[in-house]
C-alpha positions in Angstrom: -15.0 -12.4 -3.5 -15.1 -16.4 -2.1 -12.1 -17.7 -1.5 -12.0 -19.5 -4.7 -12.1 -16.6 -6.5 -8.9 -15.3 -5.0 -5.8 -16.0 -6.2 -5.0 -17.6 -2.6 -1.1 -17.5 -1.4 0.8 -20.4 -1.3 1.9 -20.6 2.4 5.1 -22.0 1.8 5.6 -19.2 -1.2 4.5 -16.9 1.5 7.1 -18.2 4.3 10.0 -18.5 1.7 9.6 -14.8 1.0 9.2 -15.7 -2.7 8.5 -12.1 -4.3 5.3 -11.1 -6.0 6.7 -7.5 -6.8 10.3 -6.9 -7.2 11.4 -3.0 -7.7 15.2 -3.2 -8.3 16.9 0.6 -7.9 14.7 2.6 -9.4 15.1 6.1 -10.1 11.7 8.2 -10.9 11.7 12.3 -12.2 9.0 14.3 -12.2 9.2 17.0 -15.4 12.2 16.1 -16.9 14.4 17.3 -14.4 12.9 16.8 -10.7 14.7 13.4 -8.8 12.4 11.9 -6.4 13.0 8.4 -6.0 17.2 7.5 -6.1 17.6 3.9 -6.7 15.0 2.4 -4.3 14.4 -1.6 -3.9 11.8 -3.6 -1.8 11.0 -7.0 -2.6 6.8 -8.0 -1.3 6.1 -11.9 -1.2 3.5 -13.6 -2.3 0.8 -12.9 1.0 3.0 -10.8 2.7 2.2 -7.3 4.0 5.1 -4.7 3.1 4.6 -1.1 4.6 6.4 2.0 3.0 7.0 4.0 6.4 8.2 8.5 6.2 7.8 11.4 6.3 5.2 13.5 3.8 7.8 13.6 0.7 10.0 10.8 1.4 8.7 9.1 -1.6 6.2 6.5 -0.3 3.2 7.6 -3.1 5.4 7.6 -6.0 6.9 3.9 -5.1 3.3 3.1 -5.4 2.7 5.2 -8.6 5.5 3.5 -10.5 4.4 -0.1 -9.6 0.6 0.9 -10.3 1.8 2.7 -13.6 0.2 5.8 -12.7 3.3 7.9 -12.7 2.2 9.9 -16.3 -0.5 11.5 -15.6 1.7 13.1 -12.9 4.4 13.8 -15.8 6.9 11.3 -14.0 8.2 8.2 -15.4 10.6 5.4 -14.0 14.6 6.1 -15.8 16.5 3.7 -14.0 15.8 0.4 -12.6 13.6 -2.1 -13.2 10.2 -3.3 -11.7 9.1 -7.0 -12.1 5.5 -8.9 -11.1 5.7 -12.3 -11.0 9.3 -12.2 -13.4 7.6 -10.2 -15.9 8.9 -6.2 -16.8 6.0 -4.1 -16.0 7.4 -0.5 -16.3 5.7 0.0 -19.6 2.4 -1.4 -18.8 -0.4 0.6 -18.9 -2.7 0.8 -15.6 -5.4 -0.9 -17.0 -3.3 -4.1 -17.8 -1.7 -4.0 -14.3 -5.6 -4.6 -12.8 -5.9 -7.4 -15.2 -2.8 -8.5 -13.5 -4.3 -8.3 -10.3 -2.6 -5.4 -8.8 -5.5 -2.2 -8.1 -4.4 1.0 -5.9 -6.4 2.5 -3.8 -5.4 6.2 -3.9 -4.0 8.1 -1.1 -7.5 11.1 -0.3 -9.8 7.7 -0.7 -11.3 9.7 -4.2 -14.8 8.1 -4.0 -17.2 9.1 -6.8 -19.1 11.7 -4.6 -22.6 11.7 -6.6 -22.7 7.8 -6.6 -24.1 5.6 -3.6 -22.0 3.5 -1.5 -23.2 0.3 -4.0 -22.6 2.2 -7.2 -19.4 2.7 -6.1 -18.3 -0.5 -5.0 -19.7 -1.9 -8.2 -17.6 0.6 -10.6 -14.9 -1.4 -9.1 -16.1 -4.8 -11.3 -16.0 -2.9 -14.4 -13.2 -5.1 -15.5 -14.5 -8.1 -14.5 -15.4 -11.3 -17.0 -16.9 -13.7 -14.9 -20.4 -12.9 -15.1 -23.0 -10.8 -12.5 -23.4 -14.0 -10.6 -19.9 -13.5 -9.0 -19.7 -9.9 -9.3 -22.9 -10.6 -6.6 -20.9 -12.7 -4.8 -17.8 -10.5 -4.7 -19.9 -7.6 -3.2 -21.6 -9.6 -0.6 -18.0 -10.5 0.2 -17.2 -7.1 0.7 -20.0 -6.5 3.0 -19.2 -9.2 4.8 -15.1 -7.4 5.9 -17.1 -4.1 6.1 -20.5 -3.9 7.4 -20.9 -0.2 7.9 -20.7 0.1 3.9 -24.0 -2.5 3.8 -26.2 -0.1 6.1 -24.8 2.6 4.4 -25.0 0.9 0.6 -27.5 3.7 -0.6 -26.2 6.7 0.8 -24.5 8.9 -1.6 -21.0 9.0 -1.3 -20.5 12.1 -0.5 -22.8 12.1 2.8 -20.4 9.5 4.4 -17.5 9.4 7.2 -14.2 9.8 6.3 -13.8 6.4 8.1 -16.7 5.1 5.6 -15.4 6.4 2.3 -12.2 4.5 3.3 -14.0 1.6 3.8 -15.6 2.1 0.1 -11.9 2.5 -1.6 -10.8 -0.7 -0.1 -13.9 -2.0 -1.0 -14.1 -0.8 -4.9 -10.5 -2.1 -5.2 -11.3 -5.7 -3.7 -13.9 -5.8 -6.3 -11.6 -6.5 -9.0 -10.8 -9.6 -7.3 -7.1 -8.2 -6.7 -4.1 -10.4 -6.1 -2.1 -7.2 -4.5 -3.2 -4.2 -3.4 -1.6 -1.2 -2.8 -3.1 0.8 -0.2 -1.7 4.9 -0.1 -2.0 6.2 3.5 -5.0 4.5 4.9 -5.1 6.2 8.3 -5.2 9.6 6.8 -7.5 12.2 8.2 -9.0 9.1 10.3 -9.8 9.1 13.8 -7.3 6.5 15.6 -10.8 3.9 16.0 -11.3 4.0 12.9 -7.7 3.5 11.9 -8.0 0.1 14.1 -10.7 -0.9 12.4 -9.4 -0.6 8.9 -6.3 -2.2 9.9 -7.3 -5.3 11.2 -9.7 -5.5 7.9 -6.5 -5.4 5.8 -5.1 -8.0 8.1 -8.0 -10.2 8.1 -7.9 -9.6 3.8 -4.7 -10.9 3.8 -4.9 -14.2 6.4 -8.1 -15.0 4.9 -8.3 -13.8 1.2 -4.4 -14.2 0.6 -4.6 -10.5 -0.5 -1.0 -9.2 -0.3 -0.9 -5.5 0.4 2.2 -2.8 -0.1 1.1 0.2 1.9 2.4 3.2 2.5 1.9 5.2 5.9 3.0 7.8 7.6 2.0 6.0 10.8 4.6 4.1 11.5 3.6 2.5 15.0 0.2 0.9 13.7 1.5 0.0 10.3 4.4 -1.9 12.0 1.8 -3.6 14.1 -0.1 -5.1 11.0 2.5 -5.5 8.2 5.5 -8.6 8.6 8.3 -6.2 6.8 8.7 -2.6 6.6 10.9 0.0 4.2 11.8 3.1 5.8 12.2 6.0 3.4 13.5 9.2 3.3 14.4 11.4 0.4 13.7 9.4 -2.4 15.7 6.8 -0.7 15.3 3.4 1.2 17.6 4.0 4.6 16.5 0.9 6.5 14.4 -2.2 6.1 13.7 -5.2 8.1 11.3 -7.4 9.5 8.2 -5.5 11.2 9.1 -6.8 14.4 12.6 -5.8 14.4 12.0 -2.4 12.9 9.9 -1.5 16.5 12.3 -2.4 18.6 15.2 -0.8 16.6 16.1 2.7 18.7 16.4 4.6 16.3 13.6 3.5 14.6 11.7 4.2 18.0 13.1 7.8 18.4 12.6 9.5 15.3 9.3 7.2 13.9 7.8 6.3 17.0 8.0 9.4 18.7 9.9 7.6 21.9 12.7 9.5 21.8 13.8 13.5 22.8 16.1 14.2 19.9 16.3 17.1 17.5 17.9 16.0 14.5 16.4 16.6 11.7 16.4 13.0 10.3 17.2 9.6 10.6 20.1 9.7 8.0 21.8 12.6 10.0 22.0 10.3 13.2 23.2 7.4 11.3 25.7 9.5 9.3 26.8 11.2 12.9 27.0 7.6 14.5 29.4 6.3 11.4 31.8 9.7 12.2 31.7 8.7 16.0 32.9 4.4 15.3 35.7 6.4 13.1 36.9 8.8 15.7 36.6 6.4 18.4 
């Protein structure tokens, strides 16, 4: 993965905000008859890093599931809305055509073939590549570079790695499809806080060096704020704050009830907002 090989950001696209992935008010049901997500919009730009931020259920994995197309195999499906890459509709798109696109998920659970080496691995990740084994070669040495553990570990079989490691080798298998986006479902999951660090500023260093833009969903709000320049809170299937990462950690509420700085006990962040509207009325 050289840098030529990377569909690079423009840094003027990038600083103008100009949007890779538009998702205008989408609704998504699960079944037939389930409601999960209830007209949510974000907007990532072109080398930007966009974090979903919740609670478990808020809605985070199935934003990413509808952009990734992987929302059937879960029997959902996208009824209202629309979701655009670059300008073009992509709701009906299978998943296949979305990698050729240049948008690869990583799943949330990191879901490494556990019978495979680290290498093997990695390399199922190239399966759609064209551009011969010369830079398939390349692209893994890449990878090896951003994550050294998986080189000392390239033939160990999967399933006699770290948690921390196996992360490592979902990143890794979805860079080797020389992604232009990536979106990366709860990466600090299960991890010990060093490793989250470490896989963090990887995903930052993908995306000042690479141009990789990322939308990634976590429920770790105070790292994910750290390393991402705009953030969506959700909750409920719906988008109840947004901003730029900066702004979103100093916001008090956003402090109190995602941060953990605050003693409250309401149940969400919703309730206080609805409970502050009804106090500006009375007052």
């Amino acid at each position: 993965m050289d840098a030529s090989a990377l569909p690079a950001a423009s840094p003027a696209a990038a600083a103008a905000g100009t949007p890779l992935l538009d998702v205008n008010g989408i609704e998504v049901i699960y079944n037939h008859v389930i409601l999960v997500l209830k007209g949510v919009s974000l907007r990532v730009p072109q080398g930007g890093v966009v974090a979903l931020l919740g609670g478990n259920g808020a809605g985070k994995t199935t934003t990413l599931r509808a952009v990734s197309n992987l929302l059937a195999g879960e029997r959902g499906q996208v009824t209202k809305g629309s979701i655009e890459l670059r300008g073009e509709r992509i709701e009906r798109m299978t998943t296949s055509d979305m990698v050729n696109r240049g948008v690869v998920q990583v799943m949330e659970g990191r879901h490494c073939f556990a019978h495979l080496s680290i290498e093997d691995n990695l390399l199922t990740g190239a399966y759609t590549r064209r551009d011969g084994k010369g830079a398939v070669a390349a692209t893994l040495e890449k990878v090896y570079t951003y994550f050294p553990r998986l080189k000392t570990r390239r033939s160990s079989q999967a399933a006699y790695t770290s948690g921390g490691e196996q992360q490592m080798c979902a990143i890794g298998r979805a860079l080797m499809a020389n992604p232009n986006m990536v979106l990366l479902d709860e990466p600090s999951m299960g991890l010990a806080p060093q490793i989250v660090e470490e896989v963090f500023e990887i995903v930052k260093d993908l995306n000042t060096k690479e141009g990789v833009t990322f939308l990634l969903a976590e429920q770790n709000t105070n790292i994910a704020l750290r390393y991402s320049d705009y953030g969506y809170i959700l909750e409920n299937g719906r988008v109840v704050m947004d901003g730029e990462a900066k702004s979103l950690r100093e916001n008090e509420d956003v402090q109190e009830f995602y941060l953990g700085m605050g003693g409250g006990d309401r149940k969400s962040f919703r309730d206080v907002k609805s409970y502050k509207r009804r106090k500006r009325w009375l007052s």
